[in-house]
C-alpha positions in Angstrom: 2.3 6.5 -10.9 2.0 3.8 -8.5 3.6 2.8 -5.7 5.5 -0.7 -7.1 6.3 1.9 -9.8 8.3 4.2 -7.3 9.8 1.5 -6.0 11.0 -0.1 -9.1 11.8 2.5 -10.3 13.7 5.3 -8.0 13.4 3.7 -4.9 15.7 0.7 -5.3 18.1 1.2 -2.1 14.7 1.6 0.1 14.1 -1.6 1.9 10.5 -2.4 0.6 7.9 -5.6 1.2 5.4 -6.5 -1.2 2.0 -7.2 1.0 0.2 -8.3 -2.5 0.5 -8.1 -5.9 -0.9 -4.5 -5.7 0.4 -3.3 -2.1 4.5 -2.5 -1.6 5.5 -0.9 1.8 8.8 1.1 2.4 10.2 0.5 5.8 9.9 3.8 7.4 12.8 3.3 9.9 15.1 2.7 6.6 14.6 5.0 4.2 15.8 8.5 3.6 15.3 12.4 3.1 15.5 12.1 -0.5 13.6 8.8 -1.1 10.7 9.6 1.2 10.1 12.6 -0.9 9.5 11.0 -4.1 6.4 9.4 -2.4 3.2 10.4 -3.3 1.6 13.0 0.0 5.3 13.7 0.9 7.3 17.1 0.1 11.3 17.3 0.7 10.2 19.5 3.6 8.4 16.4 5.3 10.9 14.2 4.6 13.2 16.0 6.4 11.0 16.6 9.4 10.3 12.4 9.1 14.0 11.2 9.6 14.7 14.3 11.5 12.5 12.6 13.5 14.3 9.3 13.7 17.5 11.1 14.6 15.6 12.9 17.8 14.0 9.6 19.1 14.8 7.1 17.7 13.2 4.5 15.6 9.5 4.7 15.2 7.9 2.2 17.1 4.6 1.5 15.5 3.3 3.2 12.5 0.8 6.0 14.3 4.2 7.3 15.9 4.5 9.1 12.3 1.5 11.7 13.9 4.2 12.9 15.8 6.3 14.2 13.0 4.8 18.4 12.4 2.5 18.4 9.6 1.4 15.0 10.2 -2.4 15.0 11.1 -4.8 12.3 11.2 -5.9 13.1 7.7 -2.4 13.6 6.2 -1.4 9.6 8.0 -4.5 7.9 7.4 -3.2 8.4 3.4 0.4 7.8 4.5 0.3 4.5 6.5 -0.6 2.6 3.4 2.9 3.7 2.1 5.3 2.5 5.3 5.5 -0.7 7.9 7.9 0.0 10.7 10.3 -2.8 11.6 
C-alpha cells in the first residue's frame, strides 16, 4: 500500500500535498492520533506520543523536531520525513 493510497483512501480529513505524481505528504501539525497511525512506520502508541507532542509544545517547527518525540531515532525519521511537511 502506498502512500497516495492511504491518503485516498482513509486519510481524507488529513491536510495532504502532492510533491509529484508519486510523493504525497500529510501535514504533521494537522493530522491526528488515529490518522497518523494508519501510516506505514507508525503504531497507535507513536501517534499518540506525536500529537501529544504538539499539545506540550506546540507546533513542530521544522520536520527534524519529530526526533524529539520518544521512540523517534535517527533511523526511525530518516523513514518518516518522507511521510510529513510541517507548515
Amino acid at each position: 500500500v502506498t502512500i497516495n493510497a492511504l491518503i485516498k483512501t482513509r486519510l481524507p480529513l488529513a491536510k495532504a500535498v502532492r510533491i509529484t505524481d508519486d510523493i504525497t505528504r500529510i501535514n504533521l501539525n494537522a493530522a491526528e492520533a488515529d490518522k497518523l497511525e494508519r501510516l506505514p512506520g507508525i503504531s497507535p502508541n507513536l501517534a499518540k506520543k506525536i500529537t501529544a507532542y504538539r499539545l506540550e509544545h506546540g507546533p513542530f517547527r521544522a520536520l527534524e523536531d519529530l526526533k524529539e518525540v520518544k521512540g523517534v531515532g535517527e533511523s526511525r525519521y530518516q523513514k518518516l520525513k518522507e511521510l510529513f511537511y510541517v507548515e
